[in-house]
C-alpha positions as CSV (number, residue, x, y, z in Angstrom):
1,X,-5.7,-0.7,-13.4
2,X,-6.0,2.4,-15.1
3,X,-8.8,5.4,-15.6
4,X,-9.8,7.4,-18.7
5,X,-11.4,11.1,-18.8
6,X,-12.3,12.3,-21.8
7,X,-11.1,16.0,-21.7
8,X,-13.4,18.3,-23.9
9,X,-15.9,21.6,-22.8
10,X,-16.7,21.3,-18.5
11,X,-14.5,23.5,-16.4
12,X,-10.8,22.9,-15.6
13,X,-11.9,21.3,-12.2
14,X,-14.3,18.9,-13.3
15,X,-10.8,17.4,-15.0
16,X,-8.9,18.1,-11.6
17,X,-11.6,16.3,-9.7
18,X,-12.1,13.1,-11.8
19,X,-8.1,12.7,-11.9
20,X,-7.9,13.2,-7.9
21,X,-10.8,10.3,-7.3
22,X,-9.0,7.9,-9.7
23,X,-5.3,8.6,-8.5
24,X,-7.0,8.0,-4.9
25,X,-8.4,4.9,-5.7
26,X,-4.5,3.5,-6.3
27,X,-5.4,4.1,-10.4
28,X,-3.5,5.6,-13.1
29,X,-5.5,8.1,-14.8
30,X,-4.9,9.0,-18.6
31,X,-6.1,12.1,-20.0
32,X,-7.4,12.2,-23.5
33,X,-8.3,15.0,-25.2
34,X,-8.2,16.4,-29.1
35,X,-8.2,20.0,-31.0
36,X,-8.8,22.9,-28.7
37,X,-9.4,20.9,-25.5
38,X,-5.4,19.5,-25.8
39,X,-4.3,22.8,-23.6
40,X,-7.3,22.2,-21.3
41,X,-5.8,18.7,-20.9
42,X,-2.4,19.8,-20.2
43,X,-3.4,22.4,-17.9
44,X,-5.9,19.6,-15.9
45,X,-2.6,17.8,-15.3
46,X,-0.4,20.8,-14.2
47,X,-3.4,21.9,-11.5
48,X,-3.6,18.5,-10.3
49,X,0.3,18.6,-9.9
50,X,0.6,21.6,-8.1
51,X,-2.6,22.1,-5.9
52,X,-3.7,18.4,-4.8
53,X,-0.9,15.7,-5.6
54,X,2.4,17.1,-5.6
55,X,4.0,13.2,-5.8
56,X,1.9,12.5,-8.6
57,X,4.2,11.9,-11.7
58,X,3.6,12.2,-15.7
59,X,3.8,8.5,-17.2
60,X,4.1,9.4,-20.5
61,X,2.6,11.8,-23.3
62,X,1.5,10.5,-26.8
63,X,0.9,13.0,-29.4
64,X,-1.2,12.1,-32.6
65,X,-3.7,13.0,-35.2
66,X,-7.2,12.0,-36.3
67,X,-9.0,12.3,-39.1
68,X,-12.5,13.7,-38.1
69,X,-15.6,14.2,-40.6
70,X,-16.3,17.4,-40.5
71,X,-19.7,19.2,-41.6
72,X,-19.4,19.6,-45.1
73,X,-18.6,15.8,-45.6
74,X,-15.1,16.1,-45.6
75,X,-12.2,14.5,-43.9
76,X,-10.3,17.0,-41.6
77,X,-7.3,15.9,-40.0
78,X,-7.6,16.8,-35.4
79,X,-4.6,17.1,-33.4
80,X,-4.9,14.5,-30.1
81,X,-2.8,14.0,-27.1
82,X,-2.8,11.3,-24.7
83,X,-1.3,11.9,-20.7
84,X,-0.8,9.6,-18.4
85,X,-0.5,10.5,-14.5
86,X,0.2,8.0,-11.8
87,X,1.7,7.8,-8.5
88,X,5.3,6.9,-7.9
89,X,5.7,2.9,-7.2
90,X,6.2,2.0,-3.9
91,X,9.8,1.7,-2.5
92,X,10.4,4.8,-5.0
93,X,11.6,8.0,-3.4
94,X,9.2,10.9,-4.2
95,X,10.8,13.8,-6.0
96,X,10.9,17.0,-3.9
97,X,10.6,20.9,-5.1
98,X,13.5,23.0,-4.1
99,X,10.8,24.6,-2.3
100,X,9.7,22.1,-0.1
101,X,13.6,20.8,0.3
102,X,14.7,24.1,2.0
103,X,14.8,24.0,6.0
104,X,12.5,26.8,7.6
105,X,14.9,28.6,10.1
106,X,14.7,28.2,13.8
């Protein structure tokens, strides 16, 4: 089972959010988004990494282009990316930051 959001103008956390409720939900969530909105989509992933589910892993990344019509009639050719998130399989050990593997001192 896997989600879709459509990455384009909202704010960076609408992204965050929608990719949080589907990862919660036991889904894989793949973000799509093309021209200007591709760094929006990369930086949706890396927030969701770092602030809300630091086990969640990058599946895979598909780069591409499109060939959108653009105002004057003519065919214009759009950068696209496509990212996958999921959470690791279970039975899979979960990655650790160096961060997080240090001891705290007693």
């Amino acid at each position: 089972m896997s989600g879709e959001v459509l990455v384009g103008r909202r704010p960076l956390a609408s992204y965050v959010l929608a990719c949080y409720l589907a990862l919660q939900q036991g889904r894989s969530v793949t973000l799509r988004a093309r021209g200007r909105a591709i760094s929006r989509a990369v930086d949706a992933v890396q927030a969701l990494r770092g602030l809300l589910v630091r086990e969640a892993e990058v599946r895979s990344v598909e780069l591409g282009t499109e060939l959108v019509r653009g105002p004057d009639g003519r065919e214009v050719p759009v950068s696209t990316i496509s990212i996958t998130v999921a959470l690791p399989r279970r039975g899979k050990r979960v990655r650790r930051s160096a961060s997080s593997a240090r001891r705290r001192p007693s």
